[in-house]
VODRENLUM-320819 format. One record per residue (C-alpha): residue in three letters; chain; x, y, z. Coordinates in steps of 0.001 Angstrom, whole numbers, plus 500000, padded with zeros to 6 digits. Layout:
N
 gupa nupa     c1     c2     c3
  ALA    A      X      Y      Z
...
This chain:
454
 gupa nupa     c1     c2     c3
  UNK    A 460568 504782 569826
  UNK    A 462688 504223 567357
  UNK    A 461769 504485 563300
  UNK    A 462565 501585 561143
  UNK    A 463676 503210 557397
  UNK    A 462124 500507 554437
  UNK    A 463428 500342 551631
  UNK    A 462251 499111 548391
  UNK    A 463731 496024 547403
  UNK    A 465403 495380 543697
  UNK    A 463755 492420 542060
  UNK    A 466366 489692 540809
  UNK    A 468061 490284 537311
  UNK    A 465975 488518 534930
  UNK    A 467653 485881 532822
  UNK    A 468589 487705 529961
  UNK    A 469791 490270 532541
  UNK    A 472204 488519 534451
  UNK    A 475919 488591 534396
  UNK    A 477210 485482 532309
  UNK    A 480065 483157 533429
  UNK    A 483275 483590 531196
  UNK    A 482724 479970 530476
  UNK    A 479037 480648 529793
  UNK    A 480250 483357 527291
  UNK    A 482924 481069 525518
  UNK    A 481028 478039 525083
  UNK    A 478349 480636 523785
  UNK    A 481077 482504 521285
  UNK    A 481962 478651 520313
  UNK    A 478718 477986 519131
  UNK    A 477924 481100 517274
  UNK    A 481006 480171 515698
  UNK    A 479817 476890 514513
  UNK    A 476584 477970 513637
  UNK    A 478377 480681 510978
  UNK    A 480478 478712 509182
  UNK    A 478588 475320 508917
  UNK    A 475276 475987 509375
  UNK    A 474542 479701 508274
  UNK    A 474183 479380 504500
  UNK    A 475476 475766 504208
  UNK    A 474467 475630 500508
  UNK    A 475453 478713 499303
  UNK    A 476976 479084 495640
  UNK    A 480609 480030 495945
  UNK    A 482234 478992 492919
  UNK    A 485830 478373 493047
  UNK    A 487701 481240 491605
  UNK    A 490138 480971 488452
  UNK    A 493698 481238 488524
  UNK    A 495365 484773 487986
  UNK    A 496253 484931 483912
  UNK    A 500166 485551 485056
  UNK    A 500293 482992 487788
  UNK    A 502348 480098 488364
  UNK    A 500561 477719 486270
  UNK    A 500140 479451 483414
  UNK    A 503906 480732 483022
  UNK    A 505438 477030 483245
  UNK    A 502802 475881 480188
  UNK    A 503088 475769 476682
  UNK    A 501926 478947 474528
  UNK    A 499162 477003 473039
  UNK    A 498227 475893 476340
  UNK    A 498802 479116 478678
  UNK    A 495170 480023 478102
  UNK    A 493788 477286 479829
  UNK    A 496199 477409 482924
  UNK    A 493351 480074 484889
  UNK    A 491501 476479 485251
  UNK    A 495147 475047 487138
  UNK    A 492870 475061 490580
  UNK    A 489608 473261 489095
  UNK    A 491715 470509 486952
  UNK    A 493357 469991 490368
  UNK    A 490353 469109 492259
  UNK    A 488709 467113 489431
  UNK    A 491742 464983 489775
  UNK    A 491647 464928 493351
  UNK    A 488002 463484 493102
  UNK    A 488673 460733 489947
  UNK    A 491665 459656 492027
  UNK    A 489666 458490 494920
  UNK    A 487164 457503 492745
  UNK    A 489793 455166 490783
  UNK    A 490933 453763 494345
  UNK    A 487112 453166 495183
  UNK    A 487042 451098 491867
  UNK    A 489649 449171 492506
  UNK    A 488938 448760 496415
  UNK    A 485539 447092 495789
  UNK    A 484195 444182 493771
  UNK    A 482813 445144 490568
  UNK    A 478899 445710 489418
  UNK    A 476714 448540 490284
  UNK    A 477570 448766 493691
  UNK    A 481558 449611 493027
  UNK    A 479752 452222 490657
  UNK    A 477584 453580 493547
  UNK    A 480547 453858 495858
  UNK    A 482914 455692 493397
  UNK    A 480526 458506 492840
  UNK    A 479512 458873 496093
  UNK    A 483378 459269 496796
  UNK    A 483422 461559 493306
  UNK    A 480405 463573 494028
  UNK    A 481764 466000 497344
  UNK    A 485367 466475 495745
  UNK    A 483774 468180 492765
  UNK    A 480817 469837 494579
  UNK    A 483854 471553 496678
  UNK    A 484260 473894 493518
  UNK    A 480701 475449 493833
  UNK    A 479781 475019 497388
  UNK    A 482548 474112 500013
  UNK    A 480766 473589 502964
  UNK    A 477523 471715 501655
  UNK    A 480701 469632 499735
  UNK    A 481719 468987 503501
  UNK    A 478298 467065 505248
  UNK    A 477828 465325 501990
  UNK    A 481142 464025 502554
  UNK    A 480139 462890 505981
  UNK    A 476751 461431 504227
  UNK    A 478893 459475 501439
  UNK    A 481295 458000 503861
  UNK    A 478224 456790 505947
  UNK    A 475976 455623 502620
  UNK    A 479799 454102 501400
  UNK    A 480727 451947 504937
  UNK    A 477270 450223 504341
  UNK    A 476943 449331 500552
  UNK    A 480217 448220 500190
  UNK    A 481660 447965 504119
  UNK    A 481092 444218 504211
  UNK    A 484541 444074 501389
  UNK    A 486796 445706 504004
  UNK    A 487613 445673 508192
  UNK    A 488535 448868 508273
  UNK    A 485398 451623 509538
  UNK    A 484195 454014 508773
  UNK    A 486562 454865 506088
  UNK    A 487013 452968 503156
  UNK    A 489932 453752 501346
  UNK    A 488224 455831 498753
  UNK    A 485899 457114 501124
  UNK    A 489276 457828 503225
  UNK    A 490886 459913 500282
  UNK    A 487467 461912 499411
  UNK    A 487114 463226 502930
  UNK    A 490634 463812 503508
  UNK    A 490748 465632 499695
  UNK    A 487281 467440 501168
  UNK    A 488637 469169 504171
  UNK    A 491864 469942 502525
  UNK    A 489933 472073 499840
  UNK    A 487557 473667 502189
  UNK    A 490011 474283 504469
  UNK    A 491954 476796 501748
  UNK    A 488617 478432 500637
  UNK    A 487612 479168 504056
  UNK    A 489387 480371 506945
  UNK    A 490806 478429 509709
  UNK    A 488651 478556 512201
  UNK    A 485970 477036 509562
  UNK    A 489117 474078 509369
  UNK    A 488818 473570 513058
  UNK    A 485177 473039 513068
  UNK    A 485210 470392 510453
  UNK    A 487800 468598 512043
  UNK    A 486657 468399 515237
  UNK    A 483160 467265 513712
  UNK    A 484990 464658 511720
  UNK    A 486352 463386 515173
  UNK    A 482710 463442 516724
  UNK    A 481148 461190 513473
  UNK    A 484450 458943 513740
  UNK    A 484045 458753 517769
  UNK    A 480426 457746 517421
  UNK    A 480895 455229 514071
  UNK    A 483080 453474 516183
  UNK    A 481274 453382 519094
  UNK    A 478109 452501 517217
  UNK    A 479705 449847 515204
  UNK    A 481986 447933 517733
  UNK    A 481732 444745 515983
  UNK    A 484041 445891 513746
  UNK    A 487612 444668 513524
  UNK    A 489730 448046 513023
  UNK    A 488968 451584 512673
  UNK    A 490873 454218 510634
  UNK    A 489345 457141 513119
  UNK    A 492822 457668 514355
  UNK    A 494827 457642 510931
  UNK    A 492151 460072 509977
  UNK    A 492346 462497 512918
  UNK    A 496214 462384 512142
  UNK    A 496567 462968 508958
  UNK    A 493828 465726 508237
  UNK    A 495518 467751 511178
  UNK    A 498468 467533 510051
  UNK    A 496995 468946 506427
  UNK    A 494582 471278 508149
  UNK    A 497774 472964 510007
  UNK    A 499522 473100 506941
  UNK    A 496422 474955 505140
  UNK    A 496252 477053 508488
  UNK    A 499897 477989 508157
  UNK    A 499017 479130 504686
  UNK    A 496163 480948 505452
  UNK    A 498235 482948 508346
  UNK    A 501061 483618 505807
  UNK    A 499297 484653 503401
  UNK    A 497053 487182 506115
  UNK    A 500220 488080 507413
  UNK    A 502052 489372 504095
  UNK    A 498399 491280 502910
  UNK    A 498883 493151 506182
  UNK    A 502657 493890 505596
  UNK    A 501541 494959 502172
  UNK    A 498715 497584 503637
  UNK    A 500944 499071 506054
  UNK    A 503963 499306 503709
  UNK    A 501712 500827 501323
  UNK    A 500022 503229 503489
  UNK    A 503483 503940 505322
  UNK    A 504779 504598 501556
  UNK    A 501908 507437 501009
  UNK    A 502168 509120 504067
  UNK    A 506412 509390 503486
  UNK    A 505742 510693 500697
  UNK    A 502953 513505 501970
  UNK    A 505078 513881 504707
  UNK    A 507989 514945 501683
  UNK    A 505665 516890 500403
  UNK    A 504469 519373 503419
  UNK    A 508151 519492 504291
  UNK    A 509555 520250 500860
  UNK    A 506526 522790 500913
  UNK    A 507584 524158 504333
  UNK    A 511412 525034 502790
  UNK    A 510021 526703 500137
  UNK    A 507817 529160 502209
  UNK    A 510754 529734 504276
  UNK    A 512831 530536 501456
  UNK    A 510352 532488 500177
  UNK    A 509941 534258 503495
  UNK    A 513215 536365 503278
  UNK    A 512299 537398 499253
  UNK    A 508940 538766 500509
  UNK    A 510121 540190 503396
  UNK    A 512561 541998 501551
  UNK    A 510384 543798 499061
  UNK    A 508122 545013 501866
  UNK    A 510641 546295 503698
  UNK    A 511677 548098 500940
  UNK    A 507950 549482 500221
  UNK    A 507742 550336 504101
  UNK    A 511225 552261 503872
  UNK    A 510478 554034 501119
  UNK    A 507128 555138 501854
  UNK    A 508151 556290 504909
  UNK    A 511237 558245 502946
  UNK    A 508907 559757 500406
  UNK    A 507372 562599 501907
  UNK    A 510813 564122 502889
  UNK    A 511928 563731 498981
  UNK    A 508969 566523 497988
  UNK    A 509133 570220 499657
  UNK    A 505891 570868 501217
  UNK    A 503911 567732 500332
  UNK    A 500386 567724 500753
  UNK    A 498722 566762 503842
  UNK    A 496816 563956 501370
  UNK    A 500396 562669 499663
  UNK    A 501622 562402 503720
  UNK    A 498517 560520 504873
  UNK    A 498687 558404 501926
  UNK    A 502376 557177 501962
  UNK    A 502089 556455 505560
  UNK    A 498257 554598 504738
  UNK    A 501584 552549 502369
  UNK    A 503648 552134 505127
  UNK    A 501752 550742 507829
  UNK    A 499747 548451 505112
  UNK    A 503515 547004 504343
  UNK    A 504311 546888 508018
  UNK    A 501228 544962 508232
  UNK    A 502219 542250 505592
  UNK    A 505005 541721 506960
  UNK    A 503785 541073 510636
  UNK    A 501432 538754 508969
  UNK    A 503819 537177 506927
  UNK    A 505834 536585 509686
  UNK    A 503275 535051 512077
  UNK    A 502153 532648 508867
  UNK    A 505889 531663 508436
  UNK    A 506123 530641 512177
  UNK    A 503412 527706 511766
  UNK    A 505552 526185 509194
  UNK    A 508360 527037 510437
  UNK    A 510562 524255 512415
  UNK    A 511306 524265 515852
  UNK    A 515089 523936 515020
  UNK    A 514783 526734 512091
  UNK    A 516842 529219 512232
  UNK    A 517190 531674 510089
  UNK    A 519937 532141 507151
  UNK    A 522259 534967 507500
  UNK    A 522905 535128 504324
  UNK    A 521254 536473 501732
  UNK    A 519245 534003 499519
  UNK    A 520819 532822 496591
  UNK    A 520793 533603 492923
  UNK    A 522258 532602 489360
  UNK    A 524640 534745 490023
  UNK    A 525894 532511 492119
  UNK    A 526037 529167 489913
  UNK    A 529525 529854 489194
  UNK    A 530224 528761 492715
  UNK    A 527629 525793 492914
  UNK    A 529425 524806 489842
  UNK    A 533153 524868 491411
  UNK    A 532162 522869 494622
  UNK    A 530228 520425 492707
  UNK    A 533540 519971 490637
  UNK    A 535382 519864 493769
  UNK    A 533314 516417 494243
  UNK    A 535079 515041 491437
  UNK    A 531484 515739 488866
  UNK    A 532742 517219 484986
  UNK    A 530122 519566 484756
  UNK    A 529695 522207 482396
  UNK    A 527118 525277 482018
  UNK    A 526305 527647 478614
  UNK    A 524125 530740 479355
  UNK    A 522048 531629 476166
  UNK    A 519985 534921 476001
  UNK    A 519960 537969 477053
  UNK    A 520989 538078 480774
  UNK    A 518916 540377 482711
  UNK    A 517681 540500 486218
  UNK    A 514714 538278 487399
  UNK    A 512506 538510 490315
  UNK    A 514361 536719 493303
  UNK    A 511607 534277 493358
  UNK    A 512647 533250 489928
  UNK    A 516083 533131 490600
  UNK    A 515960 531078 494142
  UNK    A 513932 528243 492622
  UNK    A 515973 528205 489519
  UNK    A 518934 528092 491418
  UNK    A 518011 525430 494193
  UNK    A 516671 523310 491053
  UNK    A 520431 523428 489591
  UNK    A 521450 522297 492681
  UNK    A 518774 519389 493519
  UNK    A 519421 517862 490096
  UNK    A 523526 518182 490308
  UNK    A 523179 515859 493921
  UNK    A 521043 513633 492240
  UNK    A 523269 513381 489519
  UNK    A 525960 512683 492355
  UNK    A 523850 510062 493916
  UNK    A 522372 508180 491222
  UNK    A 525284 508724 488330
  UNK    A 528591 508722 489882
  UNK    A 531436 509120 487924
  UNK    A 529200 510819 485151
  UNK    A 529291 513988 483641
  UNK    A 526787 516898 483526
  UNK    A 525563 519397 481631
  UNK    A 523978 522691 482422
  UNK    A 522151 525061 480257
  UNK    A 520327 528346 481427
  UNK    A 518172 530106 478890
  UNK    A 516904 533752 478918
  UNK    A 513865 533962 476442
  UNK    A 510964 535788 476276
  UNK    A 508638 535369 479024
  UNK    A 510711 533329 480862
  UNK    A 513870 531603 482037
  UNK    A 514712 528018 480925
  UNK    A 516900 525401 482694
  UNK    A 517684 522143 481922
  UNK    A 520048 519405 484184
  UNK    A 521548 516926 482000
  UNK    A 523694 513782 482869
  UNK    A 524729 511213 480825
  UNK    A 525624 507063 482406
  UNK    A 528040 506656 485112
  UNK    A 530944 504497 483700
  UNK    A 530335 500883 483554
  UNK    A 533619 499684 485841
  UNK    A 532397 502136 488605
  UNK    A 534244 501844 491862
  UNK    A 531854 504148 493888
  UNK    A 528365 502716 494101
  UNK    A 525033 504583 493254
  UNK    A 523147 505798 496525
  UNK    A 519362 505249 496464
  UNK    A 518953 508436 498206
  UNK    A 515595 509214 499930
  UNK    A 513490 510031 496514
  UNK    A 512812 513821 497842
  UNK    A 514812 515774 495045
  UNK    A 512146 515354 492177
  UNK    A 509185 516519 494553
  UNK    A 511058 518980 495811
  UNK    A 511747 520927 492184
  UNK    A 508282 520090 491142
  UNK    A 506869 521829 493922
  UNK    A 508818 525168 493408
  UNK    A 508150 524962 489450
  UNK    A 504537 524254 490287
  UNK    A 504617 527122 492922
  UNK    A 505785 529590 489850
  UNK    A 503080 527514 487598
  UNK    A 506043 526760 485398
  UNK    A 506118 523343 483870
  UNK    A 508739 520674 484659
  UNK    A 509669 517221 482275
  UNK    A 512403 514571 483915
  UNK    A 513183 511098 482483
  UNK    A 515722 508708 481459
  UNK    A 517745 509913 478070
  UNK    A 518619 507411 474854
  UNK    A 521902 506836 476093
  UNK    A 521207 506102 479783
  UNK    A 521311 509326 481268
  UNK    A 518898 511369 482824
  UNK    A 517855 514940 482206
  UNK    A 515946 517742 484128
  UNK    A 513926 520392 482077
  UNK    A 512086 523291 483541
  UNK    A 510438 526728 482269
  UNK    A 509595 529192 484496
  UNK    A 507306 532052 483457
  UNK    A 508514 535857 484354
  UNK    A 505735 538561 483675
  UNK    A 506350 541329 481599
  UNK    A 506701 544884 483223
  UNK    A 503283 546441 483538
  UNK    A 501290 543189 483506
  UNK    A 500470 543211 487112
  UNK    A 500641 539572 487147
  UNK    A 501946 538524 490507
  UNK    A 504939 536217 490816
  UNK    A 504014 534510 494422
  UNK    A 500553 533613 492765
  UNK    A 501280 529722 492769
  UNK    A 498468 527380 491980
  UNK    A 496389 526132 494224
């Protein structure tokens, strides 16, 4: 005998349950639409915005009048609305009822500047009120010619204050009330349905055009702005990551030296202590240590094509031959020491020496032909340096190189890193000059050098 298995049967999706057509789901999408922009607060208050104070119509005014050219997009409406108003006038027989008719064509154009869409059925309600009071005068339906030039002057404005798919609705609405007027009202000679149709879609695709331009350059404006910032952090981690590798061989210099000598120093005393021995080698493996963890620091900054220099890092010593390739170049520059010259911590000397250099190449980017100026400073406390150039000749064969904007950030970084201070600007006569201070401790102060701020 064989054993029939039931099993439990799934009940049918219920309707809110069941899969939709695509169809289904874009006639549904299609009406949502509607619903928000026609429907969904119909009569809200959205006052039409004033002009910016700098824009268009306020620059070609008088000065007397330039004030009142923020109210360039309301005078244009109101004269929108008295126009068809004025063609309503003269399009129907005079007496109250060519009054009626020109306000009910005046009445949506100016409601337009406080509430767009309500502006839009009361233009359908006016045309419809209009074609009977006064539609007896004229062949043409549903539009009379004022009536014509409201709704047309309707859908153009609410067309710009919305967005375009808002556009598309009201035209294809204005289609529906012309398809039925004429199909309601057959016994009339003509209709101007079909100049209608035409003409507001060919000024709804102009607004739409707009509308995507304008969308279009806001985007190009965000991403060229947020492209612009991150260039310019990216500048800044990298100019950062030079200067810690720079720094890297300074460091690791000194604590070699530490290392070496406390591993020298017990041999320099006869008999040392067992506590002087255990202490200079508690020196030694403490430096060895710094400098394993300096190392492994540097190598997450580090590049993956870095390699590093050979040479040692270098100082003001060696300005004297900055200066004689820069003059190579074909740059008069020039360079007066003042102060006592003494040595400076390397740190000191590296980032005064690769500002010297920064500001000379801008100088032969920005300024050439000009000449240059250098001025080092010993004083007390510190070491000053200032870059000076003064205007590249006027009948200038080579032509200035915009150059990647990198060289300020670059010395601001390594004076901020010292927590010197740094000024740079344009001079009287067209130049440009480069001034920098950077604090050196005093002997005993214990201040460290590397101690940048945060």
């Amino acid at each position: 005998m064989t054993e029939t298995t039931t099993y439990p049967q799934t009940p049918p999706p219920r309707g809110e349950d069941r899969p939709r057509s695509p169809e289904f789901r874009l006639a549904a999408d299609a009406l949502r639409g509607l619903r928000q922009d026609l429907f969904s607060d119909a009569f809200a208050y959205r006052p039409l915005p004033r002009a910016a104070v700098d824009g268009l119509p306020a620059r070609v005014l008088p000065d007397r009048l330039r004030e009142y050219g923020v109210w360039a997009p309301h005078i244009a409406v109101a004269a929108l609305g008295g126009f068809a108003a004025l063609v309503s006038l003269s399009s129907t027989y005079g007496g109250p009822i060519a009054l009626l008719c020109a306000l009910l064509v005046l009445a949506p154009v100016l409601l337009t500047l406080a509430r767009p869409v309500a502006a839009f059925w009361l233009s359908l309600l006016a045309t419809t009120m209009t074609a009977f009071v006064a539609g007896g005068y004229w062949d043409a339906w549903p539009w009379l010619p004022g009536s014509f030039l409201s709704h047309l002057s309707v859908l153009t404005v609410v067309a710009i204050r919305t967005r375009p798919r808002t556009a598309a609705w009201m035209w294809a609405l204005t289609a529906v009330y012309g398809f039925l007027a004429e199909t309601g009202f057959a016994w009339h000679g003509s209709s101007d349905v079909a100049p209608m149709l035409f003409l507001s879609a060919l000024l709804l695709l102009a607004v739409t055009v707009r509308h995507t331009h304008r969308q279009a350059r806001r985007e190009v404006t965000a991403q060229r702005t947020a492209t612009a910032h991150e260039r310019s952090r990216r500048t800044l981690l990298e100019e950062r990551s030079t200067i810690a590798r720079e720094l890297h061989d300074v460091v690791a210099h000194h604590m070699s030296v530490v290392a070496i000598q406390a591993e020298a120093a017990p041999y320099r005393v006869q008999n040392p202590p067992p506590e002087l021995e255990k202490a200079f080698a508690t020196i030694r493996e403490n430096a060895v240590a710094a400098l394993t963890e300096l190392r492994r620091v540097l190598g997450v900054v580090r590049a993956e094509d870095y390699e590093a220099p050979d040479a040692p890092q270098p100082t003001l010593a060696d300005l004297d031959t900055l200066l004689a390739n820069v003059r190579d170049t074909g740059l008069e520059v020039g360079m007066t020491v003042t102060g006592a010259v003494r040595e400076l911590p390397q740190g000191v000397e590296l980032s005064a020496y690769r500002i010297v250099q920064e500001a000379l190449s801008n100088t032969l980017r920005h300024a050439p032909g000009a000449t240059a100026r250098v001025e080092i400073a010993y004083v007390l406390g510190g070491l000053g340096v200032r870059v000076v150039n003064g205007p590249p000749p006027a009948p200038s064969l080579i032509k200035p190189s915009p150059g990647a904007g990198h060289g300020i950030t670059g010395m601001r970084e390594r004076v901020t890193m010292l927590n010197g201070e740094m000024t740079d600007g344009p001079t009287d006569d067209g130049g440009y000059e480069v001034t920098v201070f950077l604090p050196v401790p005093t002997p005993g102060t214990g201040t460290d050098l590397f101690e940048g701020r945060a």
